[in-house]
C-alpha positions, -999 to 999 in steps of 0.1 A, spaced: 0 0 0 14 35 -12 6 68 10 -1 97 -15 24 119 6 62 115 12 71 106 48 82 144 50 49 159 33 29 131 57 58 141 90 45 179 87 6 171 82 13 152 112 35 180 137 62 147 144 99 145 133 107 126 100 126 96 119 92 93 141 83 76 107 107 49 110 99 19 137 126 6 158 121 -22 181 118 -9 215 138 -46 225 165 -36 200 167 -4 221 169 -21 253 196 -49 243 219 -22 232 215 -3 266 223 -31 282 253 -41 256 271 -7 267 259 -13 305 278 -46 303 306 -32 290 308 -1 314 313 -29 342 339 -46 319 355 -13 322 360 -18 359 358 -59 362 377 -72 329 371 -109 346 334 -111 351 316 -136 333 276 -141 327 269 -149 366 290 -120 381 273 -94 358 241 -106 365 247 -102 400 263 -68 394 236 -51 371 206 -66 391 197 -81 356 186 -119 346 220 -139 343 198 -153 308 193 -121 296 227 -113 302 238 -146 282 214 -138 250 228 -103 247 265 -117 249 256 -141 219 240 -116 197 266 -90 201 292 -116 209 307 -104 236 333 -115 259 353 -107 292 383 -88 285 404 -114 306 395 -149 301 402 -180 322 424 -207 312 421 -246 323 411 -242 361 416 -278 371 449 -295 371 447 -332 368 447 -355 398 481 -367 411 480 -405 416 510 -412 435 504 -422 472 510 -396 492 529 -402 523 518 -405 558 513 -362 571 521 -352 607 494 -330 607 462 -341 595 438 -324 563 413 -310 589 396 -290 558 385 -324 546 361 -329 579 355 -292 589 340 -264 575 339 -230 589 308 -212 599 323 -178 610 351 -155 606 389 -163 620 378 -203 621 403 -214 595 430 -193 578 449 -208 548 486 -195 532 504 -203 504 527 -190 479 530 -181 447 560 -171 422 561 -136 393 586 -137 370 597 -99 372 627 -86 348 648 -119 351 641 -121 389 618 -139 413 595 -123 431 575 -146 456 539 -130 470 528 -152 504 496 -146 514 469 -156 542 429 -157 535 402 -163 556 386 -195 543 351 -187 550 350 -149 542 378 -155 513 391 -121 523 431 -116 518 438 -108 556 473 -100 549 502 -105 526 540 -102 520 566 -103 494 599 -113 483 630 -124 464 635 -151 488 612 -182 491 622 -188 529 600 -193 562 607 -158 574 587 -152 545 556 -174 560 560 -160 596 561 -122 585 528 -126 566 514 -148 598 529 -116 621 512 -93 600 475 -106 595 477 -113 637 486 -78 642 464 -61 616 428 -79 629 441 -88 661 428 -124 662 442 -161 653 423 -189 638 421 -222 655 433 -238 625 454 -229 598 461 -246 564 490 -250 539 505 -273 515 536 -292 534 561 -270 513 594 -271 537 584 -231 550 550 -243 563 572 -275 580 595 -260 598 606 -259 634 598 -221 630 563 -218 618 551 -250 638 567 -230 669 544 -201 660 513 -219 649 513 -232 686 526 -205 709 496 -186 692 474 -217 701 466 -227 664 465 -260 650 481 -267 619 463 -284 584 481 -301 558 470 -307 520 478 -343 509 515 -341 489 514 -335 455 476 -325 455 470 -284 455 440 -288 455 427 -297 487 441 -258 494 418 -247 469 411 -215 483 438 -202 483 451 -217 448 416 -208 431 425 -168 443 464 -170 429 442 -182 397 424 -156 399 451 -134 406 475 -138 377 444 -135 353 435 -102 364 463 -88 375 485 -97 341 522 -95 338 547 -82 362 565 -68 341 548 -39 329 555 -21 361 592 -11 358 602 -13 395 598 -33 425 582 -8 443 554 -5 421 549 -40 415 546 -37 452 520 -11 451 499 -26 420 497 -60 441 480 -41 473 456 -22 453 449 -54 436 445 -70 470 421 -40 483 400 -47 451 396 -86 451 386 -75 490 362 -49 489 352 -47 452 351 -80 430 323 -99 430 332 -134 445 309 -161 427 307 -181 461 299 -151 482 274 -135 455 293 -103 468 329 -92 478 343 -105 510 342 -71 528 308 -68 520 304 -107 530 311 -102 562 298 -73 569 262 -89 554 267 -111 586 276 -87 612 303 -107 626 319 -92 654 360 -101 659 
């Protein structure tokens, strides 16, 4: 069917602009306000996936999915393989037992878990030890180094004791020779904490802590774009106050600041 007008002649009979003529899908609309919505958070959060943003925009996770297929979209930083394969050796016989494997924590401070991990920085090693609250999943303090030594594992101890003035009762590691020693055992029970050990050979039964050093190199990205020591220092600590009090954690449903403060834990 013709009009006997032009859109223009029939735009002016009518008192509306010319592109009033033209129908666009109000859904069209929508899914591009939330295309540019998505990626204003990517601006912030490079990691999140479809469940993160979903919890972050207050928008249907399967909404969220549709609009990343038609405009393919993707997070700026992608995860590789998460899951190493299982060791089969037999582990030997542990001093200290996996308490993890029976226990769970139901508050603050119950379990703390350290570990290591090593940044290739400029043809030098520098190793970042940290300490996490295995329920909250909040870094509770960290230290770094060129030395991969137990002073190392005590110093990081020292510090998250100091800064929330607590200890757990329990605290986990691998049985890497710093967590072993004379030295740290000494601390662990002059402070009245008992000591956890992962299985040889199998990381993950200290997956907390492991799943946040994946978490950290895929975020954080190479070392070596910061040209000094000191502010590869400084670019691991904001990093640190981010993943604490910003990121989304996908087990929490919110970061782990905001975790505990949701449950009005008192220390």
């Amino acid at each position: 069917m013709e009009f006997p007008l032009s859109k223009s002649e029939l735009a002016r009979l009518l008192a509306v602009s010319r592109q009033s003529m033209y129908y666009t899908p109000v859904k069209d609309k929508k899914d591009l306000e939330l295309k540019q919505k998505i990626e204003r958070i990517w601006a912030q959060h490079p990691a999140y996936g479809s469940r993160s943003l979903a919890w972050h925009s207050g928008v249907n996770r399967k909404r969220i999915q549709r609009i990343m297929r038609k405009y393919g979209l993707e997070p700026r930083i992608r995860p590789k393989n998460r899951y190493p394969g299982k060791n089969t050796k037999k582990a030997t016989i542990e001093e200290a037992p996996n308490r993890l494997k029976s226990l769970r924590p139901i508050q603050p401070n119950a379990f703390w878990a350290g570990d290591f991990t090593h940044l290739s920085f400029h043809g030098q090693t520098v190793h970042l030890a940290t300490v996490i609250d295995v329920y909250t999943r909040e870094i509770l303090a960290w230290q770094a180094g060129t030395h991969h030594t137990q002073s190392l594992v005590l110093d990081v101890l020292e510090h998250a004791r100091r800064k929330h003035r607590i200890t757990p009762a329990i605290f986990h590691s691998d049985q890497g020779s710093e967590y072993t020693s004379m030295a740290c055992q000494e601390w662990l029970m002059n402070h009245g904490v008992r000591p956890s050990w992962s299985s040889r050979g199998k990381p993950w039964h200290n997956g907390i802590q492991e799943s946040f050093f994946r978490t950290f190199k895929l975020e954080f990205g190479k070392p070596r774009q910061y040209a000094t020591v000191p502010q590869l220092l400084e670019a691991i600590g904001k990093y640190i106050k981010y993943y604490n009090t910003k990121r989304i954690h996908s087990a929490l449903r919110m970061s782990p600041r905001e975790f505990h403060r949701a449950k009005k834990w008192k220390r």
